[in-house]
C-alpha positions, 0 to 999 in steps of 0.5 A: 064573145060570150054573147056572140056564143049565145046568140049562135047557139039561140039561132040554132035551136030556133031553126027546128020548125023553119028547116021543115019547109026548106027542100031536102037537099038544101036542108041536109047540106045546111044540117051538115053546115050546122054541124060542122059549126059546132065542132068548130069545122068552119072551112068545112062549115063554108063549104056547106053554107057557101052554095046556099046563100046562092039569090036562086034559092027562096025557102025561110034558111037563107037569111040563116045560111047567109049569117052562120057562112060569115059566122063561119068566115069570121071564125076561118079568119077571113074577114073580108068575106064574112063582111060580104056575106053580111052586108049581103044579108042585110041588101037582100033581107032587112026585114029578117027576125034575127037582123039585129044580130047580124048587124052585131057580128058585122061590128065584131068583124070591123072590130077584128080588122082593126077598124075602130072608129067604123066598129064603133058606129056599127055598135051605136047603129045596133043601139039605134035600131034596137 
């Protein structure tokens, strides 16, 4: 969890220079987003991110809005959902800077459902891709 925490706070402070190039509209809503996270508002922090993970948008914040939504869900204790928004992270953008997190969040979601077996070989895959 620490390292969840870390990796969290390290993908918020790296966002000041992409947020720039995102409109103002979508960036306001995920400055909200990014707020209510850190209060730890996270089904308010959903319905934020929820709109910005939408295919229509194409600014350098998406890939984000995608991991801090099922950042989100794991939080709000909806695993099923946050599983989605990754593995849709991960379809629409393998090639994002901070993918190996996401993969690493998506374990801690296998693990908090109780799958052992497939968290554990998300964990070796997060290894392999290191």
């Amino acid at each position: 969890m620490i390292r969840l925490t870390f990796i969290f706070f390290s993908i918020l402070f790296s966002l000041n220079v992409l947020a720039q190039t995102a409109p103002a509209d979508y960036q306001q809503a995920y400055q909200k987003g990014e707020r209510a996270l850190r209060d730890k508002k996270y089904d308010l922090a959903r319905e934020y991110f929820a709109p910005l993970t939408s295919a229509r948008y194409q600014n350098e914040l998406v890939p984000y809005s995608h991991y801090f939504m099922a950042l989100a869900c794991l939080k709000s204790d909806r695993l099923a959902e946050s599983r989605t928004y990754l593995r849709q992270l991960e379809s629409r953008y393998p090639n994002w800077s901070k993918i190996a997190d996401a993969r690493y969040l998506y374990a801690n979601v296998l693990l908090e459902e109780d799958q052992f077996t497939a968290g554990v070989d998300a964990l070796n895959a997060c290894r392999k891709h290191a």
